[in-house]
N, C-alpha and C positions, 0 to 999 in steps of 0.2 A: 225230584232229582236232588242228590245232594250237592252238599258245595264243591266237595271233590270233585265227582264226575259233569258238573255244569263248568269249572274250571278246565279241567280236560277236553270238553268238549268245543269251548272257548280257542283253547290251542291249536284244535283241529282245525279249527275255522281258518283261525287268523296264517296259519300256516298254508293253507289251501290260497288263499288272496295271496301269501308270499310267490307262491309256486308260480301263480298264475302271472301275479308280472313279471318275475325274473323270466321265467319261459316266454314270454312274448318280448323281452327286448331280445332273447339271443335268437329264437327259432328262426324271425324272418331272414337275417344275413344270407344263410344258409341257400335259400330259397329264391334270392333277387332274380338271379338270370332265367330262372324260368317265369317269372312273374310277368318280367320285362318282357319275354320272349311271345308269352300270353296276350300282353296288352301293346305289342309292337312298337315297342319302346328301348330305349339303349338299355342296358345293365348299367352304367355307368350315371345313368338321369334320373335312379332312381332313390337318391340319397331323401328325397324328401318325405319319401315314405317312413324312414328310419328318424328324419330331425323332424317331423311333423308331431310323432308322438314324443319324443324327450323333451322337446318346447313345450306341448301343454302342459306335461305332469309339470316343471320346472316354473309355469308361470301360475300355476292353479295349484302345490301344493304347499304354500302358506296358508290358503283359505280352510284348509282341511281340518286343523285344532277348533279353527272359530266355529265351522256348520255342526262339529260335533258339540259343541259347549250349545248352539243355536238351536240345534232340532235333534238332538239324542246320536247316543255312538249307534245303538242299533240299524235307528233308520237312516244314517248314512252311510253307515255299512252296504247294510242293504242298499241303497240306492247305489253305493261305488262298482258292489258286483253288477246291477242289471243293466247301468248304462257301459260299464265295460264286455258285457256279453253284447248285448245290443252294437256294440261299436266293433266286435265280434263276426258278429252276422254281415254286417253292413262290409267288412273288408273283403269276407266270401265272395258279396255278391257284387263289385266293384268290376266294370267293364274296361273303366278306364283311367286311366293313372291319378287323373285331378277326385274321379271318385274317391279313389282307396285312399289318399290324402285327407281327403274330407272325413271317411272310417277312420280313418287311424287318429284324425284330431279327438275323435267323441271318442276314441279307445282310452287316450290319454287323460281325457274329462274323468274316468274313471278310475284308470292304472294311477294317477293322482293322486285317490284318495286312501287308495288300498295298504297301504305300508303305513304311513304316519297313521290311520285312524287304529288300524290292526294295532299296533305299539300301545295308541293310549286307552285302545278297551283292554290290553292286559295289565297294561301299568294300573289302570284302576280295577281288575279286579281281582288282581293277583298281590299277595302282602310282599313287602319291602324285599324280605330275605330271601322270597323265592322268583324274584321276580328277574335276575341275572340268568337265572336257571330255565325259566321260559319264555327268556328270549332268545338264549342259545338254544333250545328245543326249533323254534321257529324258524331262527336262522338259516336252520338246517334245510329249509324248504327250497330258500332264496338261494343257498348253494347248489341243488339239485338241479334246478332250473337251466344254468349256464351250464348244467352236465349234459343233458339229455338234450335240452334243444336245439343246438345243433347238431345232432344224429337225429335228432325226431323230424325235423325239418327238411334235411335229406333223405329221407326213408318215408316221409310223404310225398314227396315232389316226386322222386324215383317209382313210387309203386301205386300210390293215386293220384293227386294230383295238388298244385300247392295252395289250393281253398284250402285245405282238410290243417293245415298251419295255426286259421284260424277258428277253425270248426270245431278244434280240441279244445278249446274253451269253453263251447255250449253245456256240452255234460257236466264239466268240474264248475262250471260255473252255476250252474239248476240245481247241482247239489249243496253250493252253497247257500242260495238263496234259502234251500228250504231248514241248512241245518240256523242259518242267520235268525230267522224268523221265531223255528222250535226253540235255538238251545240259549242265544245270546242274551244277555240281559239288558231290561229297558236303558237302565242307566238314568243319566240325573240332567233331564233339561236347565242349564244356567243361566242367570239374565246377563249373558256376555255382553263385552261393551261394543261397541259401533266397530264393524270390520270397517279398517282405513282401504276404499276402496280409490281412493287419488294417489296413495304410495303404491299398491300393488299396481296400478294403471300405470304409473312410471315406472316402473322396473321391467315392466312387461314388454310397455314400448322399447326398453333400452336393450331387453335381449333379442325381441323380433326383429329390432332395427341393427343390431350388430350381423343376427344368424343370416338375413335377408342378402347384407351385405358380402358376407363372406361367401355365401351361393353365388354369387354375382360374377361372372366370368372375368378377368382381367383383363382379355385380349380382346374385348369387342366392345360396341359403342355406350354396353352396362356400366363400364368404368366409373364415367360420372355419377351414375346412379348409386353407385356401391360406394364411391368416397360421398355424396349425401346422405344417404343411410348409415355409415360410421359417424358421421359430425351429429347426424341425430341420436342416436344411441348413446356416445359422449352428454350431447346436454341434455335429454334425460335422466344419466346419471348423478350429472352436476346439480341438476335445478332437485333431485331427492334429499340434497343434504339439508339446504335450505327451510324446505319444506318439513322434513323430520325435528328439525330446531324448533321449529313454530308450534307443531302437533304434541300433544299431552300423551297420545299413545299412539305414535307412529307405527307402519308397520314392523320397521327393524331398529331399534334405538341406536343411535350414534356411540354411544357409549360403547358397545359391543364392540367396537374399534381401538378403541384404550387398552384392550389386553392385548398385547404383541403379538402372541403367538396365534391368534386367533385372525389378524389380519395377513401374517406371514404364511400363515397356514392355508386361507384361503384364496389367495394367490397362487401359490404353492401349487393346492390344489387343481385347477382353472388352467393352467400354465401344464403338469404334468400328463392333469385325463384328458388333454387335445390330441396328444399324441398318441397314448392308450387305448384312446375310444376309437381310434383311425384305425388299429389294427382289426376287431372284430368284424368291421363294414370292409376291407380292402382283403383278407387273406382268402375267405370263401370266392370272392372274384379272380381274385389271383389264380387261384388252383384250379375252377370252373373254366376259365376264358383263356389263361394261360398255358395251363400244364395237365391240361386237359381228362382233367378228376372228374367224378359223375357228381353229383350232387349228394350222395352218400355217403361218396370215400372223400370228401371235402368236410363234411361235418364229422364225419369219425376222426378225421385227422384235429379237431380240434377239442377233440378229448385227453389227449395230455395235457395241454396248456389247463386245464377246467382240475383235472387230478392233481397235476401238481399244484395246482394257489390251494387246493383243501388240504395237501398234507403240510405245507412250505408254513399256513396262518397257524401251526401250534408250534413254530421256534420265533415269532415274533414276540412275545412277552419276554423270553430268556434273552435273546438279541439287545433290543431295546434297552433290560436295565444293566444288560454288559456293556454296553456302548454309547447308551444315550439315545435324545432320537435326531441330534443334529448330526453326528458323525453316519448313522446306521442311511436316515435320507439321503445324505451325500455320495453315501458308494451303492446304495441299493435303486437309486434312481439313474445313475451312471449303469448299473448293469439292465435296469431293462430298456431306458435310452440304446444301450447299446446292441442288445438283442434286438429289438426294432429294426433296426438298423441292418443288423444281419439277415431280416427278411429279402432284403434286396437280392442276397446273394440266391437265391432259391433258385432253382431253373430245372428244365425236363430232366434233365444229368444229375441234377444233386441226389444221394444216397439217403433213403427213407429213415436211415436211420441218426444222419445229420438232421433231418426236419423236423423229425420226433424229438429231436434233443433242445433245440433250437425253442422250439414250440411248451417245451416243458420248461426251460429255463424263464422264458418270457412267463409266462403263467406262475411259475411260483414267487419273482420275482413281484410279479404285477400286483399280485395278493398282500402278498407284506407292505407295498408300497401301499396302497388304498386302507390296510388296516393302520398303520402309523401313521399317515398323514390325518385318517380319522381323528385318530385317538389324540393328537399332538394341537388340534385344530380347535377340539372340544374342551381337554381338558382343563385350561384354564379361567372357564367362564364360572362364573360364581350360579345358584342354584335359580336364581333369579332371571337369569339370561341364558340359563340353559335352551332352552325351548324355544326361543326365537333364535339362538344361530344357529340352533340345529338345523330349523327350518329354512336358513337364511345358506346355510353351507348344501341343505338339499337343491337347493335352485340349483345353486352354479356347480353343482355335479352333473345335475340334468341339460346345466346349461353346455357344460363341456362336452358333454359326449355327443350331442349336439352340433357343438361347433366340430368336434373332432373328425367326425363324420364329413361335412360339408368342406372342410380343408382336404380330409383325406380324399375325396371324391373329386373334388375340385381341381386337386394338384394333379392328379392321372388324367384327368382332359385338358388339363391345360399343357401337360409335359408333350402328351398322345399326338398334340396339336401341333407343337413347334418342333419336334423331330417325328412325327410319322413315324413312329412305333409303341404300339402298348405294352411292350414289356420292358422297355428303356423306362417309360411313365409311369410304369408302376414298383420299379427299383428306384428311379429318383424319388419316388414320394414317399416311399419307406423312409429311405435317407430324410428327407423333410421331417416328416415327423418323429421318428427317431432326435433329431437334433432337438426339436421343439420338447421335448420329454427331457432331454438333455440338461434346457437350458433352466427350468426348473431345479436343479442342485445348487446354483444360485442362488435364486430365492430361498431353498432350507438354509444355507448357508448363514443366513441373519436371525435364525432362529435365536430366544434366549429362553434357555431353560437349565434348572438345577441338575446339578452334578446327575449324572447317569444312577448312582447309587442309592438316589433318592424318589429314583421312580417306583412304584409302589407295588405290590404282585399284584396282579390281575387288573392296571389299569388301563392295560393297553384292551380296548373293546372293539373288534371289528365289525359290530352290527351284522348287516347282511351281507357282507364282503363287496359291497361296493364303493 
């Protein structure tokens, strides 16, 4: 094989592993109420299906640079597809909720590794100049995914049944195993240094003990439990700094803090996809339980929002060096705060063609917003600390969406509760989180960065649009 077509081949791969995790965080939304309905279980109890999996990949993909430098990009490759098919099977075959919890954490063991190892078997075997080129080739997989999945999700649930959600990964997933094996290259075992397995342990604990928290019902005798699990999360956080001080090669160096925009940004960040990630988990229930959609025309319907973020991310480069990216954050995170918000308004009466609009504003909005806060977060880290905040800014993406979910979920049982109605709970929660996206234009606000006309063409990089 030559180097061409073992390159190509490489793309296929790693684009395959794209598809496959973007499609498994959106397909299942789609699918809760019957899942629920399956394992006689509320729709609404089933957030932890959805923060089971964004907590492992978020605490288990820093480890993913090191196993690769540890024991070859190949054979963790390989190993991220089988234990995520495996965690595949295991959600099909889930009788009861604490199972499929259990599937979906070893889904996450895998979905983990699938994107960051993907990146650095092409960054090494792809040359410098072409390597911008295929990642936006791959990118294109990670977009696809948010396309189809929830219509494929509804259109399994509706016509077989919603195992077959996770059953579409068997195939796409066999075939990569075997192309991993044929096409991919050994690669170059490293004597990498000692994985800091005491900083990842505290990081870990501080986001389990935050998410645990926020699940935590506030109206019932969990209360205390949920404000001890925040003061632990806290000093897990605290006692990390200390500890990174001490350590020669910690996992996140402190230093990575010293560049402004990279703490403002990551904040930013954490603060805006709370209220972002709430929508994907809260609008397919909305339409399902509310406004009484089948599980098909729920997923169709969230195919404008997915079309418009893919045409909306090619005016973010032009935007950005016309405006800057503290001005452009300020009023593009005000419009999808405020579109959020306008979900509230939604009801059996609203005109399909106010939803479609509504749905498509959010979505393109939300895309530019993920690809600038990216670009804005990363780009003043020196070449040397590139690769740790990347990894350090993929947590608390995973961590957000995460919490987003568990606020979103949280705030409709808690609303459902104190006025005995679920479509009052689920327009106060919109509102909720809508303002919490809000209040994020804040935090850009303290951005510092050069003149707008000094941003550079093509620096603005949306990765995989999330």
């Amino acid at each position: 094989m030559t180097k061409e077509s073992s390159q190509t081949a490489l793309l296929w791969i790693v684009a395959a592993g794209f598809f496959m995790q973007a499609l498994d965080t959106t397909i299942v939304n789609t699918a809760l109420p019957s899942i629920a309905h399956s394992l006689k279980e509320s729709p609404l109890a089933m957030q932890p299906v959805v923060v089971a999996y964004t907590l492992t990949m978020a605490m288990l993909t820093p480890a993913s640079g090191w196993l690769a430098d540890r024991f070859g990009t190949r054979r963790v490759y390989f190993a991220a597809i089988l234990i995520f098919v495996l965690g595949s099977l295991c959600c099909a075959s889930a009788h009861t909720l604490g199972q499929l919890i259990v599937a979906r954490v070893l889904q996450g063991i895998g979905g983990s590794m699938l994107m960051p190892i993907g990146r650095l078997a092409v960054l090494r075997s792809v040359s410098g100049e072409q390597y911008v080129s295929a990642l936006a080739l791959i990118s294109v997989a990670g977009q696809v995914g948010p396309i189809v999945g929830p219509t494929l999700g509804g259109w399994f649930v509706q016509a077989i049944s919603w195992h077959w959600i996770f059953l579409i990964n068997v195939p796409i997933g066999a075939v990569g195993l075997f192309a991993v094996h044929r096409y991919l290259p050994r690669g170059i075992i490293s004597s990498a240094p000692p994985f800091d397995l005491a900083g990842c342990a505290l990081l870990s604990l501080c986001m389990i003990a935050f998410s645990l928290a926020v699940d935590s019902p506030a109206h019932t005798h969990r209360a205390a439990w949920a404000a001890g699990l925040f003061v632990l999360g806290l000093a897990s956080a605290f006692a990390y700094v200390p500890y990174a001080r001490r350590r020669a090669n910690p996992l996140f160096k402190l230093k990575l803090f010293s560049e402004p925009n990279f703490s403002v940004g990551l904040i930013g960040n954490l603060v805006c996809r709370i209220g972002s990630s709430a929508v994907p988990f809260l609008l397919p229930l909305l339409m399902q339980l509310q406004l009484g959609y089948t599980p098909l025309h729920s997923g169709l319907m969230m195919l404008p929002a997915a079309l418009a973020g893919i045409v909306a991310k090619r005016w973010i480069a032009g935007l950005v060096r016309r405006f800057g990216y503290d001005a452009f954050l300020l009023v593009n995170t005000v419009i999808v705060g405020a579109s959020i918000v306008a979900f509230a308004l939604i009801s059996r009466g609203t005109p399909l063609v106010l939803e479609i609009a509504v749905l498509a504003i959010f979505g393109g909005a939300n895309s530019m917003q993920f690809a600038a806060m990216n670009s804005v977060t990363l780009k003043g880290l020196s070449h040397e600390d590139a690769g740790s905040g990347n990894s350090l800014f993929s947590m608390v993406q995973m961590l957000a969406m995460g919490l987003g979910v568990s606020i979103g979920g949280g705030l409709v049982n808690l609303f459902t509760a104190q006025w005995g109605s679920a479509a009052l709970g689920f327009r106060l929660s919109f509102v909720c989180v809508g303002v919490i996206t809000l209040v994020s234009a804040l935090v850009f606000r303290r951005l510092d960065e050069a003149p707008a006309a000094a941003v550079p063409r093509g620096r603005v990089v949306s990765g995989t649009g999330r």
